[in-house]
C-alpha positions in Angstrom: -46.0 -72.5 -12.3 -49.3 -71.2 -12.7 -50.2 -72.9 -9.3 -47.8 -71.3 -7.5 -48.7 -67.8 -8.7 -52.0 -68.3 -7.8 -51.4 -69.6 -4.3 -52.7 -67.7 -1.6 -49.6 -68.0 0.1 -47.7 -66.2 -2.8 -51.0 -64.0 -2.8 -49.9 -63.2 0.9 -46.4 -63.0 0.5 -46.6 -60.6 -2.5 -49.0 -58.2 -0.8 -46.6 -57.6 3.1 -43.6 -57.1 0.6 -45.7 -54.5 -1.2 -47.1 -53.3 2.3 -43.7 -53.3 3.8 -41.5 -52.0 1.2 -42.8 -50.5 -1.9 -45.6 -48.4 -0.1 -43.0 -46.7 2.7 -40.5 -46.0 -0.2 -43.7 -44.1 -2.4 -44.3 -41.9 1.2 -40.7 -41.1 1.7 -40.4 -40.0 -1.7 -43.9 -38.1 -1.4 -42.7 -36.4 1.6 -39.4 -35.5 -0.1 -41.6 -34.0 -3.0 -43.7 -31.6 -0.6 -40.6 -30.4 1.3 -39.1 -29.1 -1.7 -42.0 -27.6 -2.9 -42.8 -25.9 0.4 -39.3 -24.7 0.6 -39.3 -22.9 -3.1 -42.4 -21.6 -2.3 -41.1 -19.5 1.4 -38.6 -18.4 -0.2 -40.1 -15.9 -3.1 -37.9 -13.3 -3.6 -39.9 -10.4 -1.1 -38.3 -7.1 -1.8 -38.6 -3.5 -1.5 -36.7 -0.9 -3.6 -36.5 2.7 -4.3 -34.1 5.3 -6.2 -33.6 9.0 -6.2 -31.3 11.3 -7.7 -29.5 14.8 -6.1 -26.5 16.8 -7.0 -23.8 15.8 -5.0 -22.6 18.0 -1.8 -18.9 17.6 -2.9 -19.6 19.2 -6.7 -18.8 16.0 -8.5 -21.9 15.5 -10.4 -25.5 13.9 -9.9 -26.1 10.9 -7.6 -27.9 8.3 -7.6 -29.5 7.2 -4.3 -30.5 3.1 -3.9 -32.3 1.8 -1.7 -33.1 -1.8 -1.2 -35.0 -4.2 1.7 -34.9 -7.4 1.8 -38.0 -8.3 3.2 -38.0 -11.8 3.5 -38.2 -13.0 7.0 -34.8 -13.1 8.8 -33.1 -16.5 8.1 -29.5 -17.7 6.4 -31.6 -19.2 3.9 -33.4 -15.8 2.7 -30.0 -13.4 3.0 -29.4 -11.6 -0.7 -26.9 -10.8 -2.8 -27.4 -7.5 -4.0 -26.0 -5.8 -7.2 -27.6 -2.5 -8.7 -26.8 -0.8 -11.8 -28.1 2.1 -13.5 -29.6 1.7 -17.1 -28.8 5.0 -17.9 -25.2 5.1 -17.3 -24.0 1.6 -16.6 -22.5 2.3 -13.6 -23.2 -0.3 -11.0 -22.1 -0.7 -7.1 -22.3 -4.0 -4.8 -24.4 -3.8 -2.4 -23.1 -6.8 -0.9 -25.0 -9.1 1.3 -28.1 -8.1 2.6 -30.3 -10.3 5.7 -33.7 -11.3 5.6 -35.5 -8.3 7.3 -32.5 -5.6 6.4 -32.5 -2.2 4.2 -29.1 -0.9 2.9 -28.8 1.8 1.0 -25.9 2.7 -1.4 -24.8 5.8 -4.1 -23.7 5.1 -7.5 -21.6 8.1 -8.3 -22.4 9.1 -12.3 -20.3 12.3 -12.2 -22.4 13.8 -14.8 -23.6 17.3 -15.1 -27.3 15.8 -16.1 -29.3 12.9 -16.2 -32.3 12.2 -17.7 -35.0 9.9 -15.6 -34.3 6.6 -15.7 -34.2 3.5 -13.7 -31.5 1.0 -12.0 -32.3 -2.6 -11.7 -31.1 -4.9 -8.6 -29.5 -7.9 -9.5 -30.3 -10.6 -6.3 -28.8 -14.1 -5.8 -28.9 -16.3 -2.7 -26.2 -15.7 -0.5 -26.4 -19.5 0.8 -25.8 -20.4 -2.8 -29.2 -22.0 -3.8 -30.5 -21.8 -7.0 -32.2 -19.1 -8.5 -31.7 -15.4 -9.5 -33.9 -12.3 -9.9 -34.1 -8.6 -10.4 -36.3 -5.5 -9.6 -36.1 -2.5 -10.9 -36.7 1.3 -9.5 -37.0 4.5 -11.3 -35.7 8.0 -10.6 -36.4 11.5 -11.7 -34.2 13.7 -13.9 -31.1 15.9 -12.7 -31.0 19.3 -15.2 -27.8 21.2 -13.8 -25.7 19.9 -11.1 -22.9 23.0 -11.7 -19.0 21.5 -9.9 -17.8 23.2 -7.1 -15.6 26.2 -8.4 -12.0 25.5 -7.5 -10.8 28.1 -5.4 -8.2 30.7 -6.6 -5.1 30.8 -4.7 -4.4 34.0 -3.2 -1.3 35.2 -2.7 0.6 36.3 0.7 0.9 39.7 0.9 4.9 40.9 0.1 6.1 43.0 2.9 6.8 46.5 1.6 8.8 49.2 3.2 8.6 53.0 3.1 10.5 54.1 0.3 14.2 55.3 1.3 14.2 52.5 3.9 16.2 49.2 3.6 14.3 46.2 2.6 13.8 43.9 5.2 16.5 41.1 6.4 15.6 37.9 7.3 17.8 36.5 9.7 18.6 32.5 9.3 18.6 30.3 12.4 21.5 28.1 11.9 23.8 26.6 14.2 26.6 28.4 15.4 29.1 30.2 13.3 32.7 30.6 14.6 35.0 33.1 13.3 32.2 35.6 11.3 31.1 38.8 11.6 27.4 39.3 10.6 26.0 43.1 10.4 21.9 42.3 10.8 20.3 45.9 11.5 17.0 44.1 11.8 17.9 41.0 13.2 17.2 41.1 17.7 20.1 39.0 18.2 19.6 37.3 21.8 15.9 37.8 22.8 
């Protein structure tokens, strides 16, 4: 046994099955290693955010005003899902999907009178569901009086008034014909 091992032919043979099999397997598995790694790495989670706060135009409250750009290059592969939330609050709107290279922006309605400055924080995850979730976070300044729009007062219709010693005013119906009845309207123009 020991001769054979020590054979160059089993010396030879040894070696082109480790030249022809184990050493492509180790490269394909190298290569397989590096893509993945250079994949994770392009995809990195490039954002840009802001938030600002305003009373609302319709008198419901204060605002808040996100704003969010997803600034990775466009590809299916880099399109976010996009959640914010404000801290302050804990209201929160979808933002829904946003593409590689896009900006959307989107209100979260508080309905409050006042806010203190605060922050909301985005929520992201990969739309073509690879791994992997993040968040960012953007502050905005304080709201001291957004005052609700008054409700207006109904005001009533005038009544018609007549000079006094005059009748009061008839009001004439429009039905369908009558047959067979005498109707005395003074202020009614019959015919006109």
């Amino acid at each position: 046994m020991k001769q054979i091992l020590s054979s160059p032919k089993f010396i030879s043979i040894s070696l082109a099955i480790i030249a022809l099999i184990v050493i492509p397997l180790t490269l394909i598995e190298v290569q397989s290693q590096q893509n993945l790694k250079q994949n994770a790495e392009s995809i990195l989670w490039y954002t840009s955010q802001s938030a600002s706060t305003a009373c609302a135009t319709d008198g419901s409250g204060a605002d808040i005003t996100a704003s969010f750009t997803n600034t990775e290059p466009r590809s299916t592969s880099t399109d976010m899902n996009v959640t914010v939330k404000d801290q302050q609050t804990g209201k929160s709107v979808n933002m829904g999907s946003i593409r590689g290279g896009a900006t959307k922006t989107s209100t979260i309605k508080t309905g409050r009178t006042r806010l203190n400055a605060g922050s909301v924080t985005f929520n992201l995850s990969w739309t073509d569901g690879h791994s992997g979730i993040d968040s960012r976070t953007a502050s905005y300044k304080a709201v001291n009086s957004c005052t609700p729009s008054p409700t207006p007062t109904p005001i009533p219709s005038p009544t018609p008034t007549t000079p006094p010693g005059q009748p009061t005013p008839t009001i004439c119906p429009t039905l369908s014909p009558v047959k067979n009845v005498h109707i005395v309207c003074p202020n009614c123009n019959v015919g006109q």
